[in-house]
C-alpha positions in Angstrom: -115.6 -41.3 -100.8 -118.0 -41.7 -103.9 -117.0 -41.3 -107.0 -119.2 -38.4 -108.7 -118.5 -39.3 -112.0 -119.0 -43.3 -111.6 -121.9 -44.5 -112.4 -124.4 -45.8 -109.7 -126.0 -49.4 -109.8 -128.9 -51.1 -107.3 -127.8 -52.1 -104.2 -129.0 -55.3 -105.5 -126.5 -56.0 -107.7 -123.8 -56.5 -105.7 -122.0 -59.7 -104.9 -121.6 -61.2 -101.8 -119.0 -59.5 -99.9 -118.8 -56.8 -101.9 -118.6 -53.5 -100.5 -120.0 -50.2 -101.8 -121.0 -46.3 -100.9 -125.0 -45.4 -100.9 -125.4 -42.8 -103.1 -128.9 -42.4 -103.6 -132.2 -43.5 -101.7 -135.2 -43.5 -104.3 -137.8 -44.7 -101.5 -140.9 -43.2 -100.3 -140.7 -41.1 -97.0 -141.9 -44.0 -94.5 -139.3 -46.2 -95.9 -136.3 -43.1 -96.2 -137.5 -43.1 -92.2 -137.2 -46.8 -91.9 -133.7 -46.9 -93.3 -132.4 -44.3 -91.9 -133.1 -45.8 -88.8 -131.3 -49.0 -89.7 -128.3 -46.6 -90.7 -128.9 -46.9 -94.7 -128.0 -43.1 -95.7 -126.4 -41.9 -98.4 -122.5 -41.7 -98.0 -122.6 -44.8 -95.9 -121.1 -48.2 -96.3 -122.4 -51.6 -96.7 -121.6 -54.7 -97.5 -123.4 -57.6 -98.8 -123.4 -60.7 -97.0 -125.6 -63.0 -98.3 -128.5 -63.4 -101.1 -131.5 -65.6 -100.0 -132.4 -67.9 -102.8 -135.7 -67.5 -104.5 -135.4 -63.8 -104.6 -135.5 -63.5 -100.7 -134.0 -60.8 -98.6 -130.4 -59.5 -98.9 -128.2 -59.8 -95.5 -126.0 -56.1 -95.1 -123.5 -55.0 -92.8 -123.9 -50.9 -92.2 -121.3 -50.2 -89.7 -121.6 -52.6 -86.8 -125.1 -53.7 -87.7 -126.4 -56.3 -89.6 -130.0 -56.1 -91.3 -131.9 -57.9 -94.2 -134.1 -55.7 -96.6 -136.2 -57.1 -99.2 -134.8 -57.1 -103.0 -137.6 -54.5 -104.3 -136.0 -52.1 -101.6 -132.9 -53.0 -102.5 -133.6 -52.5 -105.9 -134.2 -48.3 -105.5 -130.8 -48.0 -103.4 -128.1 -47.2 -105.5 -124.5 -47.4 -105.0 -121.3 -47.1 -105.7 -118.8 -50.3 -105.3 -115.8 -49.1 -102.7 -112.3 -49.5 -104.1 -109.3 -50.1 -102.1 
């Protein structure tokens, strides 16, 4: 689970293979749609699995699913790194 009093940082900024809890979704409704689609919602986990070069797209695992999402998205999902 999250922890309230952690503080939250862009999905962007995590490193590869780092895993973390959404805790916030600062998109506009047609992307919150979008995502939620994919599985992106808060209290989920991801994990990063790769960073295109040239700030390209960033490779996630949500559950069983893999997806890419640009960093600008990326950028307005924040999270929580997952400890243990």
């Amino acid at each position: 689970m999250p922890d309230e009093t952690a503080p939250c940082r862009p999905l962007s900024s995590l490193e590869v293979g780092e895993v973390a809890y959404v805790v916030s979704v600062g998109v506009g409704t047609e992307w919150q749609g979008r995502l939620n689609a994919m599985g992106i919602s808060v209290g989920k986990h991801v994990t990063l699995l790769r960073k295109a070069n040239l700030n390209g797209p960033l490779q996630l695992r949500v559950g069983t699913t893999e997806l890419a999402i640009r960093r600008g998205e990326a950028q307005l999902i924040g999270v929580q790194p997952h400890h243990g």
